[in-house]
Rosetta silent file (secondary structure, phi, psi, omega in degrees, C-alpha in Angstrom):
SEQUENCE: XXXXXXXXXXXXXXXXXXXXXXXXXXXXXXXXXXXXXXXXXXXXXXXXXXXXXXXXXXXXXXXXXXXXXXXXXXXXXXXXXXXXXXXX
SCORE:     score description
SCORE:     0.000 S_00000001
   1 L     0.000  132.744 -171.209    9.517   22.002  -21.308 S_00000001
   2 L   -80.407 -167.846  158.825    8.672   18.734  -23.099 S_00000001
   3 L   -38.452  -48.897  174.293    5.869   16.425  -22.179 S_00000001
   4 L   -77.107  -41.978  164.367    7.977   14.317  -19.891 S_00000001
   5 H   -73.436  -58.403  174.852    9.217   16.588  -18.125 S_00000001
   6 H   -78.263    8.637   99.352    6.480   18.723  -16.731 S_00000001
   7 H   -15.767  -56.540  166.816    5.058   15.014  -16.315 S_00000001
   8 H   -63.504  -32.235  157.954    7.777   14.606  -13.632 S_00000001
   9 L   -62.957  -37.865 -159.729    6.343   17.229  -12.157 S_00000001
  10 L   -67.013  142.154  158.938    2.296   15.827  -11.801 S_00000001
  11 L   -98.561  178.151 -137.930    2.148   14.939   -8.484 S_00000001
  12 L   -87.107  163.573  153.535    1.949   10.536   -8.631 S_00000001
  13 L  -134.117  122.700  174.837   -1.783    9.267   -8.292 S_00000001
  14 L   -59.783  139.305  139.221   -2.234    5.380   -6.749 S_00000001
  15 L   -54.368  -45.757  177.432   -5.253    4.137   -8.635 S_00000001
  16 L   -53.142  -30.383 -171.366   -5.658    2.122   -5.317 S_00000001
  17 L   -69.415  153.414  178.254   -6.093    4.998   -3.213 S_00000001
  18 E  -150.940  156.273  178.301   -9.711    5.814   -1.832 S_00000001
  19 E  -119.988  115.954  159.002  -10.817    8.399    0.771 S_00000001
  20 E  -119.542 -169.384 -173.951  -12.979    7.135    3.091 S_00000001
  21 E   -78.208   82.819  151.977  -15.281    8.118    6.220 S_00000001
  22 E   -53.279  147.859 -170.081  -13.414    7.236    9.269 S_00000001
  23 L   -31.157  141.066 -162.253  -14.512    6.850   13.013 S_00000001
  24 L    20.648   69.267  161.633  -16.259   10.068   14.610 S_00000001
  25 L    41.409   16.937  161.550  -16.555   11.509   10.786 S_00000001
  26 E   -78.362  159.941 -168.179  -13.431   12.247    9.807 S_00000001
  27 E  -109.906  172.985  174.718  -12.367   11.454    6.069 S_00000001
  28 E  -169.581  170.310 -162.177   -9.214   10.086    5.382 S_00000001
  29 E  -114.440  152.243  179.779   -7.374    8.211    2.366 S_00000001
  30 E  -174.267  133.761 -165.396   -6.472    4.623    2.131 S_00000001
  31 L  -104.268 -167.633 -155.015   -5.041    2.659   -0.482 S_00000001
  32 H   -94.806  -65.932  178.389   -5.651   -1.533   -1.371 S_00000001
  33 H   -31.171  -44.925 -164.556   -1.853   -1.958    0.144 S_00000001
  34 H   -89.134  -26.876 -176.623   -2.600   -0.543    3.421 S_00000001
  35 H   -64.886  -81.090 -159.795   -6.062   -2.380    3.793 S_00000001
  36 H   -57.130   -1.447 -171.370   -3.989   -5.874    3.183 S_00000001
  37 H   -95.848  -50.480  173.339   -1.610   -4.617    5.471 S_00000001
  38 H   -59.942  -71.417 -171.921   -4.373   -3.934    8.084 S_00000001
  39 L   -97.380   23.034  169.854   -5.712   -7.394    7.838 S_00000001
  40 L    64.816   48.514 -179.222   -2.321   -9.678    7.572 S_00000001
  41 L  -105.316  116.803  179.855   -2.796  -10.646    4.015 S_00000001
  42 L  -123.786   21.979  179.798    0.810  -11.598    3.094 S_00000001
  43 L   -98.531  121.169  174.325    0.231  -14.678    0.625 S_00000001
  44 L   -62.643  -28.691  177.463    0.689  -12.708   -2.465 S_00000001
  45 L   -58.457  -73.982  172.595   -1.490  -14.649   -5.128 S_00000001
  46 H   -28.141  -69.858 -173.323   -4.445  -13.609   -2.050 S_00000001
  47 H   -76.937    3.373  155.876   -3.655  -10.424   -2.239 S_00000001
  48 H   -75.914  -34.750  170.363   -3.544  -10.106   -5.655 S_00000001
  49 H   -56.567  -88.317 -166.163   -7.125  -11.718   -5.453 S_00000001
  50 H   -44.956  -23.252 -168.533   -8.661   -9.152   -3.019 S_00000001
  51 H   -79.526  -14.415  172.932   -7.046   -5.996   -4.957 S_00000001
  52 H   -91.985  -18.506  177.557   -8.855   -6.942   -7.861 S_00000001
  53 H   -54.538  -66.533 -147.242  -11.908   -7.791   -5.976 S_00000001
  54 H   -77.934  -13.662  162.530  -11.902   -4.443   -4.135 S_00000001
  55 L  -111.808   27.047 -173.336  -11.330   -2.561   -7.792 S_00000001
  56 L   -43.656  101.800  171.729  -13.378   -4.918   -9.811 S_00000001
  57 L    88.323   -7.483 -164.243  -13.721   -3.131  -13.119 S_00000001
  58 L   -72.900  -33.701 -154.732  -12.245    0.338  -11.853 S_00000001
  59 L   -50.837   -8.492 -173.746   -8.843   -0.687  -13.396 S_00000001
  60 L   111.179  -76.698  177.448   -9.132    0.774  -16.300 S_00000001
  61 L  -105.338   14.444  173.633   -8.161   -1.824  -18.905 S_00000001
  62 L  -139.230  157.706 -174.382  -10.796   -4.733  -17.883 S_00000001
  63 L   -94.106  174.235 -163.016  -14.621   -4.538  -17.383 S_00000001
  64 H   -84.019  -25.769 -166.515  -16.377   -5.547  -14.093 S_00000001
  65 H   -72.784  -58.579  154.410  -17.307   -8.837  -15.830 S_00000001
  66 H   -57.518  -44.907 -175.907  -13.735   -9.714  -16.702 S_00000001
  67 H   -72.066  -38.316 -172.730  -12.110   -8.793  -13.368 S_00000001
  68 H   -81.143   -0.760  165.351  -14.943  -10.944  -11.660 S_00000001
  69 H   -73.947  -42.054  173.958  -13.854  -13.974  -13.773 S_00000001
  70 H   -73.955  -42.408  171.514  -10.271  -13.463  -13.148 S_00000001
  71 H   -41.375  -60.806 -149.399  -11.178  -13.478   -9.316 S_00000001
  72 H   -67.054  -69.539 -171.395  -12.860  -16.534   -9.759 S_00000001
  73 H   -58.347  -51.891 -152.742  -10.046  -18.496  -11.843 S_00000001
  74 H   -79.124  -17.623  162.612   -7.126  -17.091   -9.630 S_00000001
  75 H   -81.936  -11.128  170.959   -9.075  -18.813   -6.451 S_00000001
  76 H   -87.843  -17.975  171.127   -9.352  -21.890   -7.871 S_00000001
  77 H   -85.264  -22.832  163.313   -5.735  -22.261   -8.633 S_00000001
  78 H   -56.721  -58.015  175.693   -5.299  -21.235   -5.312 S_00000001
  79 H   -39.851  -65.247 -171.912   -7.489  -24.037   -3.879 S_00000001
  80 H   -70.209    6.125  122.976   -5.779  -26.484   -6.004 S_00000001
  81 H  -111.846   18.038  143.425   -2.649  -25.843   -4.608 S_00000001
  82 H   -66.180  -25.047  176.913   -3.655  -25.726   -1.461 S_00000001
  83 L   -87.938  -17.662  176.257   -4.750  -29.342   -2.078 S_00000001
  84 L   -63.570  -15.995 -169.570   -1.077  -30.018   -3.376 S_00000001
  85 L   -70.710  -59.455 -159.732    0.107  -28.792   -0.263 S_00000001
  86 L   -73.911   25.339  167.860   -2.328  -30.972    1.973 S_00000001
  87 L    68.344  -18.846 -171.972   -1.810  -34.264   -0.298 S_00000001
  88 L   -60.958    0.000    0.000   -5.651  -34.218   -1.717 S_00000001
């Protein structure tokens, strides 16, 4: 069996997923999707925003430093088209 194949096997893993403590102490799993999901986030640039927020540095291939930079820049292009919308 090559590499790839018994690969196909693996079960998948979300990076996004977390298990947390839920109400009267049960644990349970929840990913970044279902949280934005939860709270009505449907403008995607936002939710692109919070999933890097909520995995600030976790990601793998950026530092905590970097991710919190990228936050930063990707809300200000939000704002400023939010003022494009509104005429400022």
């Amino acid at each position: 069996m090559t590499a790839l194949q018994y690969a196909k096997w693996l079960p998948k893993v979300n990076k996004y997923e977390r298990e947390i403590q839920l109400f009267g102490g049960k644990k349970g799993k929840v990913d970044v999707y279902r949280v934005l999901s939860a709270f009505d986030v449907k403008d995607p640039e936002l939710q692109h925003l919070v999933k890097k927020a909520l995995c600030a540095g976790l990601r793998g291939h950026k530092d905590k430093e970097q991710d919190l930079k990228d936050i930063i820049e990707s809300a200000q292009k939000m704002l400023e088209r939010l003022g494009e919308k509104d005429g400022n």
